[in-house]
C-alpha positions, 0 to 999 in steps of 0.5 A, a space after each residue: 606496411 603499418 596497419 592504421 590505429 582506429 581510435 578507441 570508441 570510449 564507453 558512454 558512461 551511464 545518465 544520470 537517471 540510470 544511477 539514480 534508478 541503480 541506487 533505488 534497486 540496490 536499496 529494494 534488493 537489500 530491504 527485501 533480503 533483510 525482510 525475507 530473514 524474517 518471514 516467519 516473524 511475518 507469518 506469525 503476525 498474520 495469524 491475527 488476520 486468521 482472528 478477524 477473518 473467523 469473526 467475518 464469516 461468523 457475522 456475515 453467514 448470520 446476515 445472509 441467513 438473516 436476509 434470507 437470499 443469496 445475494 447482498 449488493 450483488 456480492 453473494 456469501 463466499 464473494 464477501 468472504 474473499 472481498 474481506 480476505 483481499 481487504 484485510 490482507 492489504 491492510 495489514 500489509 501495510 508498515 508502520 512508517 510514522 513510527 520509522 520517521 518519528 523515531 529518525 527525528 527524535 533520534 537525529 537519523 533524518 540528518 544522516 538520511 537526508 545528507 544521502 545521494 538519495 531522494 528522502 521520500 524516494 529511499 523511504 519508498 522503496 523499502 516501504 513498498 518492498 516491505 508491503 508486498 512481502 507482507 502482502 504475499 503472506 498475508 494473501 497465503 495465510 488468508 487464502 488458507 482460511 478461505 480455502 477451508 470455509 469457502 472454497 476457491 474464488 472464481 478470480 479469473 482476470 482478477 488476480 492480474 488486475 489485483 496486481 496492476 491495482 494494488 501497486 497503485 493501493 501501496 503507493 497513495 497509502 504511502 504518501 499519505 502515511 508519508 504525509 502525515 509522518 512528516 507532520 513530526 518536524 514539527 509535532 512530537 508524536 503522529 501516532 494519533 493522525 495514523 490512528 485517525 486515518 486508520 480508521 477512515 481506512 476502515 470504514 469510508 476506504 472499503 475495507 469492511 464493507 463494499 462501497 456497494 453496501 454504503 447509503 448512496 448519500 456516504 458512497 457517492 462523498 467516498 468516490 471523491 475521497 481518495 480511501 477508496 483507492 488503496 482498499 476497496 479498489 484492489 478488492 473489487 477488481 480481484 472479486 468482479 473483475 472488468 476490463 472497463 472498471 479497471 482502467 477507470 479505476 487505473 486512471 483516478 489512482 494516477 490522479 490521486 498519485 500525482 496529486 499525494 505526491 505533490 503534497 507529500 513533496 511540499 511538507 517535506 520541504 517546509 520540514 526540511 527548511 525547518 530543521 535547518 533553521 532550528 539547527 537539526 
């Protein structure tokens, strides 16, 4: 007797969404094996952070002598200390992408990226964010270290895994709007000067050196429709005074501002592109 032939179920090949999602992997794997090569290279340029830091102490151990309490805006000594540390540790984790897109216009790159199978903003995210947070990691180490040795250790509790949550929402709307205001180059020769003015705001009305808390009521409550707030002052907070209920609030204006980048960033890509393909680029 013949035993009956079941037909063969042929494989369902993978979506779409799936390949695409393969595609960025594969590009984080590699962006994050060449920066471990250079680890080093990124602990010698933290040491800076060590710099300014030394300067923070300095000043704020002054001010609080000077005002004579141990509470400043609700933040005492070592808290403002490690509020700095997370601040800065953010903020020099961030990549120079103006000059990666400036430098792939001038040279006539951008074409080759943007004949990929990739999504241009998509590419350059991926390696933007596995970038930051090597750098961040280093940072966070290097700084800890100083804060270790001044301070002592922060009373964290949730906040490291509210850090977390946070910080990634912080390296994604920085991006966008350094993605933003990199693109400006279709048209213009140099963005040096838009990231140097944006760097500043990152400064002063992000949070960065200050809490929003010391902020005149009048500067603080324009910095809460600003979306500064969210990729600096957000993720300190939260790692420094964590609270379940500010978290989420805070969760929730970032995947606003995240829409809304987005879809900024998105449209002067698409008028650049429109652009180099009338001049010919």
């Amino acid at each position: 007797m013949k035993r009956r032939a079941w037909p063969a179920v042929a494989a369902s090949p993978p979506s779409t969404l799936a390949l695409k999602l393969a595609k960025y992997a594969a590009v984080g794997k590699i962006t994050l094996r060449n920066h471990f090569a250079y680890v080093l290279d990124f602990v010698i340029r933290s040491l800076f952070l060590l710099v300014i830091l030394f300067i923070f102490v300095q000043l704020w151990t002054v001010t609080y002598a000077g005002v004579g309490t141990d509470q400043i805006a609700g933040y005492r000594f070592g808290e403002i200390i490690w509020y700095l540390i997370f601040a800065e540790a953010i903020i020099m984790a961030s990549p120079k992408l103006n000059t990666t897109i400036e430098e792939e216009v001038k040279t006539g790159t951008v074409a080759y990226r943007l004949s990929r199978p990739l999504s241009y903003i998509g590419y350059h995210y991926v390696g933007y964010m596995g970038e930051a947070l090597i750098r961040l990691v280093v940072n966070l180490v290097v700084g800890g270290l100083l804060g270790l040795a001044v301070i002592g250790p922060p009373q964290l509790g949730w906040g490291w895994a509210g850090f977390g949550l946070i910080v990634l929402g912080s390296f994604t709307i920085n991006y966008f709007i350094r993605m933003s205001l990199s693109l400006c180059s279709f048209w213009l020769e140099e963005t040096q000067g838009l990231a140097f003015v944006y760097d500043k705001l990152l400064f002063t009305v992000g949070g960065m050196m200050l809490p929003l808390e010391l902020f005149p009521d009048a500067l603080r409550a324009v910095c809460e429709w600003l979306p500064f707030q969210t990729i600096v002052y957000f993720a300190a907070k939260t790692a420094i005074h964590y609270d379940t209920g500010r978290l989420l609030s805070m969760l929730a204006v970032q995947c606003l501002w995240v829409a809304v980048l987005g879809l900024l960033t998105v449209g002067i890509y698409r008028k650049g592109v429109k652009m180099l393909h009338v001049n010919g680029g």
